[in-house]
N, C-alpha and C positions, 0 to 999 in steps of 0.2 A: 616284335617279330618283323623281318624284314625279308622280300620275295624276289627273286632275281631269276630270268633266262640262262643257266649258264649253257657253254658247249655245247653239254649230251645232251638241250636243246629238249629241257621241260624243264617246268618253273622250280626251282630249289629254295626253300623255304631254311632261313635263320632263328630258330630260335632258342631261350633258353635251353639247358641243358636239367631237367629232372631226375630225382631219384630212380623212376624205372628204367632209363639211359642206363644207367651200371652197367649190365649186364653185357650190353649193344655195346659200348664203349670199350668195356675189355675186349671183347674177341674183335674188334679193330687193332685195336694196340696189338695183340697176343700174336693177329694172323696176318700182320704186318710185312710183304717181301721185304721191304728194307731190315727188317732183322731175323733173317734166315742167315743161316750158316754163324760166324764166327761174330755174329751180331747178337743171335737167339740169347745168350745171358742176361742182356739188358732185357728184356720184357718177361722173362723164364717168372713165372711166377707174380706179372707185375696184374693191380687190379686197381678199376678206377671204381672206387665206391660210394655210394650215396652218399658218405659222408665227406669224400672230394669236393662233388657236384655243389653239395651245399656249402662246401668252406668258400669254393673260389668261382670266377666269374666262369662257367663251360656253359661253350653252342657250340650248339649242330645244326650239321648243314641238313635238312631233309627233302628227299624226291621222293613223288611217288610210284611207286611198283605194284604189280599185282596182287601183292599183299597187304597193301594199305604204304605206310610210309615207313622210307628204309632212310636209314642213317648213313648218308656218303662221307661224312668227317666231322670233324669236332676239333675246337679247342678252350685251352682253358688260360685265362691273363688272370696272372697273381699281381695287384696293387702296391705290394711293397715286401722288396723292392718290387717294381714294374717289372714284369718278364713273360714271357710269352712259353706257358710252360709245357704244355702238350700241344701238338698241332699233327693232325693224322688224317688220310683219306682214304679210303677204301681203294684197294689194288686195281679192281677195274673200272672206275671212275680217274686215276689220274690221270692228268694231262687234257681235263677238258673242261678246268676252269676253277671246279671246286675251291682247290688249296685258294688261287689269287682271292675268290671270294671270301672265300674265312679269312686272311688275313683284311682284308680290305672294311672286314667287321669288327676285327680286333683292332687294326687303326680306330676306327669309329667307335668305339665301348674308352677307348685309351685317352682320347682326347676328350670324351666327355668326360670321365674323370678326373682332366686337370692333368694327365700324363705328355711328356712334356720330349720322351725317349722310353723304348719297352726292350729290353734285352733278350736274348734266346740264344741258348746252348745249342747247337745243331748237332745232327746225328750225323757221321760225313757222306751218306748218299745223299741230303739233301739239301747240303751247303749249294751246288748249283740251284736249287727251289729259289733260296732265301734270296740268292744274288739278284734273280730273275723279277724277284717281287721287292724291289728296291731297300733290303737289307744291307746294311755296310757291315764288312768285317773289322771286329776291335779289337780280337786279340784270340787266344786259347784256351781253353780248360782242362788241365793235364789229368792224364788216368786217375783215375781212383781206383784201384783194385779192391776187390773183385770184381764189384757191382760194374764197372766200365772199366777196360782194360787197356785203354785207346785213348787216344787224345784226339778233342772234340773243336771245330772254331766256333768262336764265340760270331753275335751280329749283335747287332742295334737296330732295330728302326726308331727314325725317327719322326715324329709326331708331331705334324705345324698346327699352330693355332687355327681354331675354326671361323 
């Protein structure tokens, strides 16, 4: 577990991501702005389930709130191939650190595994995110229809030795 100051300026806590996460984790996903409107298909039904959490490496970011501790974003890096497969922050926490945090812990999960380069499909609201938190673009991911009806860019980060 790892503790960080971010922006909204109280300590936000990294850690695993557990099977009672489910629940928390889909209605991030589900009630996601970036997939309103002509986006809503991609999540229309999607759920991240206990047995996600347990297949692949997922943290969450957690602060606390009047209700004990809320879940500001999450992601999940799958080892092989390396890719950076979900990455989400709650609509009114953006923009005040979170995301750079989660990735900046997914560098660090990536490189202790020996990951060398982590790939990530972006959604295109938040190809400027990825730019900003020093991902390089390497190419496209053409539609798949239904499931994505759009074409998607591709990033890399890359991951120096420790």
């Amino acid at each position: 577990m790892s503790s960080r100051t971010s922006q909204i300026g109280q300590p936000v806590t990294i850690r695993r991501a557990v099977a009672r996460d489910a629940k928390r984790l889909t209605r991030l996903v589900r009630g996601s702005g970036a997939y309103e409107g002509k986006y809503a298909s991609a999540v229309a039904g999607y759920r991240v389930g206990p047995d996600y959490i347990e297949a692949h490496r997922a943290f969450v970011a957690v602060g606390a709130d009047e209700h004990g501790d809320r879940v500001l974003g999450f992601y999940s890096l799958v080892l092989a191939p390396p890719e950076l497969d979900l990455l989400f922050v709650a609509d009114d926490v953006q923009g005040r650190g979170i995301g750079r945090l989660l990735v900046a812990h997914m560098q660090s999960e990536a490189r202790a595994a020996g990951l060398d380069r982590v790939m990530v499909v972006s959604h295109l609201p938040a190809e400027d995110f990825y730019h900003r938190v020093g991902a390089v673009r390497t190419g496209t991911a053409f539609a798949n229809p239904p499931a994505v009806p759009w074409d998607r860019p591709e990033f890399e980060f890359r991951i120096p030795s420790g």
